[in-house]
C-alpha positions as CSV (number, residue, x, y, z in Angstrom):
1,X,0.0,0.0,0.0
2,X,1.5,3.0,-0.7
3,X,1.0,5.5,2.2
4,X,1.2,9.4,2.6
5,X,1.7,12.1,5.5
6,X,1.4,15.7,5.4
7,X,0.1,18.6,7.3
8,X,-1.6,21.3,5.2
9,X,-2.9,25.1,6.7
10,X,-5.8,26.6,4.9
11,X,-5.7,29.9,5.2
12,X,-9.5,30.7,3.6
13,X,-11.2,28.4,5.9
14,X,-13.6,29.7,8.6
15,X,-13.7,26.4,10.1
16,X,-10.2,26.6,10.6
17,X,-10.5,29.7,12.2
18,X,-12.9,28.7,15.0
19,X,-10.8,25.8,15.7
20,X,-8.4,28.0,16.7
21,X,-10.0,30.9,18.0
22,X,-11.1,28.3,20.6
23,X,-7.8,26.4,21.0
24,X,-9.1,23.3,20.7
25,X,-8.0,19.9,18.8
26,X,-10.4,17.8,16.3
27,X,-10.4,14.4,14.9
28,X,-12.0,14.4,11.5
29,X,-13.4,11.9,9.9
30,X,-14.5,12.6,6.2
31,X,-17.8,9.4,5.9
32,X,-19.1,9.6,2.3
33,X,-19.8,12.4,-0.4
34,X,-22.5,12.8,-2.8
35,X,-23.7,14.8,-5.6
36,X,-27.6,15.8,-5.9
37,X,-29.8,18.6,-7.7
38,X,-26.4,20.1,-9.2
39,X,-24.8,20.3,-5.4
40,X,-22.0,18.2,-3.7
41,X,-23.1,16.9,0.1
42,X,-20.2,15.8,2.1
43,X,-20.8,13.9,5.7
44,X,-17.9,14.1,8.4
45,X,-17.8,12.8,12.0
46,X,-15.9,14.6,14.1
47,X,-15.1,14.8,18.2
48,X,-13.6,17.3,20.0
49,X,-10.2,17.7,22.5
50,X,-10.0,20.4,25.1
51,X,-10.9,22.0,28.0
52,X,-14.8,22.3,29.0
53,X,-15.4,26.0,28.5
54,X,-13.3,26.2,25.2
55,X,-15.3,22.8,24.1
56,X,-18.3,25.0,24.5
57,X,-17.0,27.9,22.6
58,X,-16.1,26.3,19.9
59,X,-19.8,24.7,19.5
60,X,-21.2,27.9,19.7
61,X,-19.0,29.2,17.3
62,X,-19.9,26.3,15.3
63,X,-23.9,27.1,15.1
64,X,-23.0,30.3,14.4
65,X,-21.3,29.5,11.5
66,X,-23.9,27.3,10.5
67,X,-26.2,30.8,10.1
68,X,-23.6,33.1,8.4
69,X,-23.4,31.0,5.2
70,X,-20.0,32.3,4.7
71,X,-18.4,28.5,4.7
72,X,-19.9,25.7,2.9
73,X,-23.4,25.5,3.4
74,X,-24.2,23.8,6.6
75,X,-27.1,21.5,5.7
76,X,-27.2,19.2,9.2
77,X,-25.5,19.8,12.2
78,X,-25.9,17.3,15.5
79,X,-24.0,16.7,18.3
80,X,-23.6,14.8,21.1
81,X,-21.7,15.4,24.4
82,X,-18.1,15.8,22.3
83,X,-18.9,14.4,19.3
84,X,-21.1,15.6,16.0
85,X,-21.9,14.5,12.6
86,X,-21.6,16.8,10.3
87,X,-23.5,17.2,6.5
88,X,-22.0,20.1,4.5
89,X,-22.6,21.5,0.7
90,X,-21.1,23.0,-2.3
91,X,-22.3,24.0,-5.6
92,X,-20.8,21.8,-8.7
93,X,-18.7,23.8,-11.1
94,X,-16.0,23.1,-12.5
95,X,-13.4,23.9,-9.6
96,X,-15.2,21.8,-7.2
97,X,-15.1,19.0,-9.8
98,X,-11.6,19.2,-10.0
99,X,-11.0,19.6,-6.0
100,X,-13.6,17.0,-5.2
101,X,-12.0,14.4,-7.8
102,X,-8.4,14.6,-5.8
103,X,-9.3,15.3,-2.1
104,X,-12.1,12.8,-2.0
105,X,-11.1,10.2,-4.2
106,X,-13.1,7.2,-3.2
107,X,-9.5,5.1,-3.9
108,X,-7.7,6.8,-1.3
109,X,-8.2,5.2,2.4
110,X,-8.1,7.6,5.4
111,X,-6.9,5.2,8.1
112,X,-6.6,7.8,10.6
113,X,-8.8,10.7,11.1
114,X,-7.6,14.1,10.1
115,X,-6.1,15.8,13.1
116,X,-6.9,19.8,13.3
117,X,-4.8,21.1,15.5
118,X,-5.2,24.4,17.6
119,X,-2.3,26.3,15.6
120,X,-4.3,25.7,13.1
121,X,-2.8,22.9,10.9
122,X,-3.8,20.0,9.5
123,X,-2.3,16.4,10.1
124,X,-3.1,13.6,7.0
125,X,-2.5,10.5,6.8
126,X,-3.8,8.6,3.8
127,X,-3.2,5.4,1.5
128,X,-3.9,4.1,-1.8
129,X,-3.2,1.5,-3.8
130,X,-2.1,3.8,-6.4
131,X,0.6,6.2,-6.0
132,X,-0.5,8.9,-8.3
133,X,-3.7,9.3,-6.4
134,X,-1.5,10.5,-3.4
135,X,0.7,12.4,-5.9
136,X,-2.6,14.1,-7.6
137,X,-3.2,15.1,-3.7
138,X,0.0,16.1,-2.7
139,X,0.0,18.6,-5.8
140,X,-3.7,20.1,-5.6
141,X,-2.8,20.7,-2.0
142,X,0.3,22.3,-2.6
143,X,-1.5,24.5,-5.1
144,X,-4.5,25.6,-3.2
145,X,-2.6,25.5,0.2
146,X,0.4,25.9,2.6
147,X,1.3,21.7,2.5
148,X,4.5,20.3,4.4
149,X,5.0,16.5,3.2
150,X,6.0,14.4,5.8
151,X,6.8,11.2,3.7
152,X,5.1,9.2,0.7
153,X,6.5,5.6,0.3
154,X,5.3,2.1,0.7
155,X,4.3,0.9,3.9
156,X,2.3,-1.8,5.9
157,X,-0.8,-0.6,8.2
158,X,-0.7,-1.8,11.1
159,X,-3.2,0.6,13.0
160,X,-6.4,1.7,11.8
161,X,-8.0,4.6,14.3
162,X,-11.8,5.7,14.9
163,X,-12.0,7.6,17.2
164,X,-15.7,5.6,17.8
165,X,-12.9,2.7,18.8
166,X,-12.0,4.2,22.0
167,X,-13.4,2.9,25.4
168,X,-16.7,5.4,27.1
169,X,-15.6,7.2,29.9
170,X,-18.3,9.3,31.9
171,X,-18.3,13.0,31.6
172,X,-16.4,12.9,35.2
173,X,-13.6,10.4,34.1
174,X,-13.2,12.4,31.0
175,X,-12.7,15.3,32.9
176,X,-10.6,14.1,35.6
177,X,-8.2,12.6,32.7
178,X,-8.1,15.9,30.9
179,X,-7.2,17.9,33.7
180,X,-4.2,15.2,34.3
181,X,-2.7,15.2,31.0
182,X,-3.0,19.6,30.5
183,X,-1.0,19.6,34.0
184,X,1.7,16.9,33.5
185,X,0.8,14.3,35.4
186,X,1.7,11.4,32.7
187,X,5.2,13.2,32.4
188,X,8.4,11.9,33.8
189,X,9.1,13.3,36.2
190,X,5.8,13.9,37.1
191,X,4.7,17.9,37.0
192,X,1.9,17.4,39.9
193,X,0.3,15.2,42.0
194,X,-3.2,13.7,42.7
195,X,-3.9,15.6,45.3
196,X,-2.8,18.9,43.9
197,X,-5.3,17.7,40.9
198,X,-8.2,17.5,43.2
199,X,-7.9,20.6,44.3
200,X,-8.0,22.0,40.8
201,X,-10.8,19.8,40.3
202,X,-12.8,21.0,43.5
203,X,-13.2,17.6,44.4
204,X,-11.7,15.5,47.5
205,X,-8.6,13.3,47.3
206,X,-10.7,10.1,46.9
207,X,-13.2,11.6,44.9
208,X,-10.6,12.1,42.0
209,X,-8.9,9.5,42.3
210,X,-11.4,7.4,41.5
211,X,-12.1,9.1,38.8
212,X,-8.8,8.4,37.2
213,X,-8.2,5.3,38.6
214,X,-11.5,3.9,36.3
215,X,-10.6,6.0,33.5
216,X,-7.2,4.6,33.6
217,X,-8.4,0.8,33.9
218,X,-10.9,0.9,30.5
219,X,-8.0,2.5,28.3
220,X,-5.2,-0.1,29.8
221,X,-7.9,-2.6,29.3
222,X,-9.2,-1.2,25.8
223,X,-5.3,-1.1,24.8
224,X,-4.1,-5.0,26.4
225,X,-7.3,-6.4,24.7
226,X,-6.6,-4.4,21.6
227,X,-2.9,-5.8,21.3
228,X,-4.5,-9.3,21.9
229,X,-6.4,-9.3,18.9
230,X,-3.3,-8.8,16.6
């Protein structure tokens, strides 16, 4: 399989720009594309990285954006807790043709969603069976935008990622594993302690702890079981 990674910054893109107005992170996952009544229709999953309040924003931001119909048209928009589905359109000209042909290719395999970072780039990482249909990529997005290629060559997959993969945690466990990983407690050396995280947190010592602790057992679970299956 030939393989491809890249990062790419759109500088036109108002999505873009709430994504890091907001400084959050997004996992992107482009589902199926369609043309009807002289329109394309494109349907994306996507869930959202980053602290509560800027989480919020960036929904807000979102429905607004949905009413100023200066993106794509927004045709549906739902969401749920940190996740939403997402159905967008275009009219079908000529450019579109030509952009929809390359970036959604229905030969080329997205076995990881597309990371939007909060700087505001783009991280890609495609296949194909065919080499030119990363190389007609890698060239439309070098026209149309800033593109940094990471590497195209042949390569096995050995990880495929939804994010629809990963073990439920509650809202609480969520939380309590956020707050963890912002203040460095999965460093080495540690940057802070559980109890200096409950405070944060406004809950007691136990309180959190538990939190993490269950958080901690479904992802080492999710990831042992996971491994087993290879």
């Amino acid at each position: 399989m030939w393989t491809c990674s890249f990062t790419v910054y759109d500088e036109q893109s108002a999505f873009r720009r709430i994504v890091v107005k907001n400084k959050i992170d997004l996992l992107y996952y482009p589902i199926n594309h369609y043309m009807k009544n002289n329109r394309f229709y494109f349907v994306v999953a996507a869930t959202v990285r980053g602290k509560e309040q800027d989480k919020k924003n960036f929904f807000r931001d979102l429905n607004r954006l949905k009413k100023s119909g200066t993106w794509r048209k927004i045709e549906s928009l739902e969401i749920e807790k940190d996740l939403f589905i997402l159905i967008t359109s275009q009219d079908v000209n000529e450019e579109s043709k030509k952009e929809v042909s390359v970036f959604y290719n229905k030969e080329i395999i997205h076995y990881q969603p597309i990371l939007f970072r909060h700087d505001g780039w783009e991280e890609w990482e495609v296949a194909s069976l065919k080499r030119k249909n990363l190389e007609d990529l890698l060239s439309s997005g070098t026209v149309h935008y800033r593109l940094e290629l990471r590497y195209l060559k042949r390569k096995k997959i050995t990880q495929v990622g939804f994010f629809t993969m990963l073990p439920t945690l509650s809202v609480k466990q969520e939380h309590a594993v956020q707050l963890a990983l912002e203040q460095g407690y999965y460093t080495y050396p540690r940057k802070t302690s559980l109890k200096r995280l409950a405070t944060l947190a406004g809950l007691s010592f136990s309180t959190f702890q538990a939190h993490v602790r269950k958080a901690e057992n479904k992802i080492l679970t999710y990831t042992i079981n996971m491994k087993k299956r290879r």
